[in-house]
OpenMM code with the backbone's topology and positions (N, CA, C; nanometers):
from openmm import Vec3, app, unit

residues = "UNK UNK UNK UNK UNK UNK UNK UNK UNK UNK UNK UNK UNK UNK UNK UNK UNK UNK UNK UNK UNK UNK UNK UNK UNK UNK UNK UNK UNK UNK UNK UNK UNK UNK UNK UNK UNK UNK UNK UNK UNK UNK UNK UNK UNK UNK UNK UNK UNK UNK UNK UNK UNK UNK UNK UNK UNK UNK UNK UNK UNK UNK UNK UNK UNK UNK UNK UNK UNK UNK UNK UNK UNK UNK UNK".split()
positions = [
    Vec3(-2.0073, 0.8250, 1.3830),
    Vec3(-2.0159, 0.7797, 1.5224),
    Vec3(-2.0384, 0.8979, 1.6177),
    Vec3(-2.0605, 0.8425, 1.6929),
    Vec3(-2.1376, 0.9834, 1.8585),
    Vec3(-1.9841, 0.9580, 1.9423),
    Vec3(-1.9122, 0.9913, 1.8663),
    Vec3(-1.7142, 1.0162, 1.9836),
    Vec3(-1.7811, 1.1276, 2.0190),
    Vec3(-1.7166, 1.1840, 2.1815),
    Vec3(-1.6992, 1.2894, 2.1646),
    Vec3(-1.6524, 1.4072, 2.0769),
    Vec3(-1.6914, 1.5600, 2.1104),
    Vec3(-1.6252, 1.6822, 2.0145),
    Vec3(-1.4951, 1.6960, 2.1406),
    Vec3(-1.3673, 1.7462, 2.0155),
    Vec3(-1.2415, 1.7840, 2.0757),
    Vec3(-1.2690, 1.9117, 2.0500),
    Vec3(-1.2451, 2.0294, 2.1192),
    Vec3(-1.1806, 2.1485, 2.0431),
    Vec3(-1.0458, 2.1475, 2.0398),
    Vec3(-1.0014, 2.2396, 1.8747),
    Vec3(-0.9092, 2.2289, 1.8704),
    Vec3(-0.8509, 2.4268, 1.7521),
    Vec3(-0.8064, 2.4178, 1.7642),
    Vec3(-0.7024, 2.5328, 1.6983),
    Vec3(-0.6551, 2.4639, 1.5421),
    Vec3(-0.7770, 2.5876, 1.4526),
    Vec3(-0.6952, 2.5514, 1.2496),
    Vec3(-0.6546, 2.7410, 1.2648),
    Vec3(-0.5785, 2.7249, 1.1513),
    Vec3(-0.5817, 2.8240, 1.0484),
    Vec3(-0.6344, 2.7755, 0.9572),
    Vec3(-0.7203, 2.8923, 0.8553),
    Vec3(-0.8148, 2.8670, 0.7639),
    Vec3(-0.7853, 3.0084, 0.7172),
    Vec3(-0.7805, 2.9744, 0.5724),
    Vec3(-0.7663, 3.1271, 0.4580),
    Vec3(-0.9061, 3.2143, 0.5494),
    Vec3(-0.8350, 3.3532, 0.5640),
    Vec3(-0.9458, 3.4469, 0.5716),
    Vec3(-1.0525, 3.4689, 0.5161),
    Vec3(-1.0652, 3.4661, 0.3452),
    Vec3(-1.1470, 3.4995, 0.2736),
    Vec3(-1.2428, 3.3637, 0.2796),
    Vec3(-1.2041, 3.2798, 0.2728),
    Vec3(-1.3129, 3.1494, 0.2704),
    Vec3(-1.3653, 3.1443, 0.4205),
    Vec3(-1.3087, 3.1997, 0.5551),
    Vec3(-1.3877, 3.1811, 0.6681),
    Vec3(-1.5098, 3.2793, 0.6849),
    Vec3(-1.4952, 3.3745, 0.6431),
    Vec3(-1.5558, 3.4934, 0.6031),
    Vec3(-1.6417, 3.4572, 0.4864),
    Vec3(-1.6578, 3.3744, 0.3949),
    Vec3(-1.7550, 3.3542, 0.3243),
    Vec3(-1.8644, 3.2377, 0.3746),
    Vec3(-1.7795, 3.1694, 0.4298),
    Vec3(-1.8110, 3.0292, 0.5149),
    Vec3(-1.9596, 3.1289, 0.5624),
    Vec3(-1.8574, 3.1895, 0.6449),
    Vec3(-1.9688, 3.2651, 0.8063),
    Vec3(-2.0833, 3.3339, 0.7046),
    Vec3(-2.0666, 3.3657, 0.5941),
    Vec3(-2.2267, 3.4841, 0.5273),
    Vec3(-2.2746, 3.3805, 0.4619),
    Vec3(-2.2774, 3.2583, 0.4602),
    Vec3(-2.3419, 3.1876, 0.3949),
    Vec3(-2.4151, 3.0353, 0.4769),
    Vec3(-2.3254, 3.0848, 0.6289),
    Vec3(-2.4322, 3.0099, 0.7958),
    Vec3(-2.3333, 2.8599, 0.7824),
    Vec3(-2.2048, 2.8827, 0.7033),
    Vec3(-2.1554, 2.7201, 0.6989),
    Vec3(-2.1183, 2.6320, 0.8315),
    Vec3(-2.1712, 2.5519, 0.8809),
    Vec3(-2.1208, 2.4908, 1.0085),
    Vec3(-1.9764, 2.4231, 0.9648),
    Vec3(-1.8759, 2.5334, 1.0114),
    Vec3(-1.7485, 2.4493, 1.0134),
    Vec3(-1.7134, 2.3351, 1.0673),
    Vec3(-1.7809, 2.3160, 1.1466),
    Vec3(-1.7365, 2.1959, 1.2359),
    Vec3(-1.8362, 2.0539, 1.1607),
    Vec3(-1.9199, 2.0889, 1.1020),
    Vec3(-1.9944, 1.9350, 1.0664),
    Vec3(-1.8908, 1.9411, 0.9196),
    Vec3(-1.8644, 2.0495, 0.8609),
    Vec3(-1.7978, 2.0524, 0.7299),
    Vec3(-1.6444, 1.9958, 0.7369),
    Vec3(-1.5516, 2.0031, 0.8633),
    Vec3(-1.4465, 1.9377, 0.8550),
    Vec3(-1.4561, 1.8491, 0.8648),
    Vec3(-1.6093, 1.7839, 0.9733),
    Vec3(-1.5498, 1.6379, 0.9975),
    Vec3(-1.5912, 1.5909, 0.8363),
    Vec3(-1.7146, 1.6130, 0.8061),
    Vec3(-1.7758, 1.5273, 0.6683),
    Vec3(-1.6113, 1.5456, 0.5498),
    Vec3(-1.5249, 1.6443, 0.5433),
    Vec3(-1.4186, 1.6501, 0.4718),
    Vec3(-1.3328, 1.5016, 0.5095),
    Vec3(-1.3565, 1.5159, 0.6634),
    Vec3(-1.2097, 1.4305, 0.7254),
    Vec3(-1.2786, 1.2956, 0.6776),
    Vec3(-1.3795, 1.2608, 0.6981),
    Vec3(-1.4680, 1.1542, 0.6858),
    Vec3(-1.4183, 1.0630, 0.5658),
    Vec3(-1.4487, 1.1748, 0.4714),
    Vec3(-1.4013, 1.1529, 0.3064),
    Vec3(-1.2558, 1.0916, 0.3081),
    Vec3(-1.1542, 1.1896, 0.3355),
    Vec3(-1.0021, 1.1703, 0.3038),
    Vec3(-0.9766, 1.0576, 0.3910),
    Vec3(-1.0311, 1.0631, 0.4903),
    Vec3(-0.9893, 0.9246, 0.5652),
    Vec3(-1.0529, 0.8222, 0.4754),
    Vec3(-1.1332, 0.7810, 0.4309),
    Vec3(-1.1910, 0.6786, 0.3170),
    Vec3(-1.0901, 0.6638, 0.2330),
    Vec3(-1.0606, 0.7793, 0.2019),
    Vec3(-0.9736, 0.7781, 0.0465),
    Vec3(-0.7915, 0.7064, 0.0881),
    Vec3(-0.7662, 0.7708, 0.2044),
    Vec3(-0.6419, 0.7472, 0.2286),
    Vec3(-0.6425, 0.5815, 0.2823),
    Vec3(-0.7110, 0.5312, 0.3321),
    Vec3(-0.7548, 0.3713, 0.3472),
    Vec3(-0.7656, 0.3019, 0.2102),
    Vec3(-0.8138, 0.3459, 0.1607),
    Vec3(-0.8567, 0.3010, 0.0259),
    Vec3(-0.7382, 0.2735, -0.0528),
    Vec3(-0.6357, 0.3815, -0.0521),
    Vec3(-0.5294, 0.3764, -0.1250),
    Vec3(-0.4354, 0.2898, -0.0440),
    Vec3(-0.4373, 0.3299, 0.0927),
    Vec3(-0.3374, 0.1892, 0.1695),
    Vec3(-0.3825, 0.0643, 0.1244),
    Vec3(-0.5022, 0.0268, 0.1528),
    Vec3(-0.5474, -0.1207, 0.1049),
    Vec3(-0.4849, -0.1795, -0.0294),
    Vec3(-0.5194, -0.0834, -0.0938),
    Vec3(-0.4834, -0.1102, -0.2893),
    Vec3(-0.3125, -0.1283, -0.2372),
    Vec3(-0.2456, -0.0881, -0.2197),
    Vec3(-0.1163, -0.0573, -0.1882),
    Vec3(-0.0660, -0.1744, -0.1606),
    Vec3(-0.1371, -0.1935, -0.0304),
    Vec3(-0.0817, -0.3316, 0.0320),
    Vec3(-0.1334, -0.4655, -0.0454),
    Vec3(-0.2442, -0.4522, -0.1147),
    Vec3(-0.2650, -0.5803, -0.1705),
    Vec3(-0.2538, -0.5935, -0.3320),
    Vec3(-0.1415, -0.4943, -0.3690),
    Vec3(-0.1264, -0.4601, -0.4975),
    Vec3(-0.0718, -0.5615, -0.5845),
    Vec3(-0.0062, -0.6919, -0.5191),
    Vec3(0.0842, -0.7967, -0.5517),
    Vec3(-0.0246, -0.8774, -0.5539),
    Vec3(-0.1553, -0.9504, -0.4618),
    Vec3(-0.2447, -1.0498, -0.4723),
    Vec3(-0.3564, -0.9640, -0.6058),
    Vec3(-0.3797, -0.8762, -0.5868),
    Vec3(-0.4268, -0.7864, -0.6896),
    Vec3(-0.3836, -0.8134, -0.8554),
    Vec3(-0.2914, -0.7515, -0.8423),
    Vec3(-0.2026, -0.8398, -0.9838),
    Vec3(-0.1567, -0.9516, -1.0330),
    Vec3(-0.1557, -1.0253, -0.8994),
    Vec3(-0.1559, -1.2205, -0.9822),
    Vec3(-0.2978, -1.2224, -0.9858),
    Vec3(-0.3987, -1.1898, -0.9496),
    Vec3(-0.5274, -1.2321, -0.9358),
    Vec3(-0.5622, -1.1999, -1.0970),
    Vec3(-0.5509, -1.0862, -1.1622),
    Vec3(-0.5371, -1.0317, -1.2487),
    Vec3(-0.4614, -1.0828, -1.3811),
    Vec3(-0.3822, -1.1559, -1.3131),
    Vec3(-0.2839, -1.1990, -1.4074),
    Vec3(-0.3529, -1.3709, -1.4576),
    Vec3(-0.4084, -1.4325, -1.3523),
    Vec3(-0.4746, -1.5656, -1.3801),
    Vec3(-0.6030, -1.5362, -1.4258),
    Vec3(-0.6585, -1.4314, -1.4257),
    Vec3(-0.7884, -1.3849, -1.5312),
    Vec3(-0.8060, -1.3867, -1.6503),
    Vec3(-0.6351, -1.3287, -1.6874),
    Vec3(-0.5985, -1.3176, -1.8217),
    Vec3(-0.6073, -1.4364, -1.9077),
    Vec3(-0.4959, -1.4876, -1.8312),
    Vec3(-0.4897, -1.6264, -1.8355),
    Vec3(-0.5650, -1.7363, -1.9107),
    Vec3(-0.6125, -1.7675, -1.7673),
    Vec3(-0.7525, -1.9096, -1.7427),
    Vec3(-0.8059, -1.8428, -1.7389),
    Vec3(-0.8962, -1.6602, -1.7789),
    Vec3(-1.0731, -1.6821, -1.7488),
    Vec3(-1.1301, -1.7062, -1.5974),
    Vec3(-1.2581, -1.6597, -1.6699),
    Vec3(-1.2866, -1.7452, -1.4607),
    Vec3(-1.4107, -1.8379, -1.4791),
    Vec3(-1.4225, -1.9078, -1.3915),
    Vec3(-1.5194, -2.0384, -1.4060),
    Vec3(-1.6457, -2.0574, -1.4963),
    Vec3(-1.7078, -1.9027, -1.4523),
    Vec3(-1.8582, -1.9243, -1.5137),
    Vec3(-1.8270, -1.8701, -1.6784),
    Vec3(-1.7170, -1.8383, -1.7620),
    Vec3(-1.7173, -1.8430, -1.9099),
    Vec3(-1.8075, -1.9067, -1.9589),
    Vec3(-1.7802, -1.9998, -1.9490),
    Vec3(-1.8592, -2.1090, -2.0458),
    Vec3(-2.0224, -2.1008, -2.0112),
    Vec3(-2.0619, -2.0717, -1.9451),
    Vec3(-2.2203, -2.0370, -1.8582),
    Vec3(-2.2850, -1.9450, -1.9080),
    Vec3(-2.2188, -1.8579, -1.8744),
    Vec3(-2.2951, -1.7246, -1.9006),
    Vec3(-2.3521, -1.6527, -2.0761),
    Vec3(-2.4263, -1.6251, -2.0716),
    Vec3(-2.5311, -1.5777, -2.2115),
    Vec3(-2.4530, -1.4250, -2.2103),
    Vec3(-2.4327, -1.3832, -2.1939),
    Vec3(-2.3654, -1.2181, -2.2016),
    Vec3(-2.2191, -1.1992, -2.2846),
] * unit.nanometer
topology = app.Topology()
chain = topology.addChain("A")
for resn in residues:
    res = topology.addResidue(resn, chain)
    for name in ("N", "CA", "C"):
        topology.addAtom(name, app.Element.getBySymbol(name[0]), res)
């Protein structure tokens, strides 16, 4: 999305900012595309989390009963 840029204040290991910089890395497109990621991931894992109970009966009636198209399908 086009949010505005915040500035803001990191610490960052010396040796990796310093390699960052001889190799032209744009820190700033590189944290967000990082944050981008972990925020995916950390959603991802809340979701699973919270629907870990409909998840596992769902799972559990698969076992079960199968699911509709069994009998249909050539595979």
């Amino acid at each position: 999305p086009q949010a505005p840029k915040k500035a803001t204040h990191l610490s960052i290991n010396a040796d990796l900012l310093s390699k960052a910089r001889e190799l032209d890395i744009n820190l700033s497109a590189t944290l967000e595309l990082a944050l981008v990621t972990a925020l995916k991931q950390k959603r991802r894992e809340q979701w699973l989390a919270e629907n870990r109970d409909a998840i596992d009966a769902y799972n559990e009636h698969i076992e079960k009963y199968g699911v509709f198209s069994d009998g249909l399908r050539s595979f």
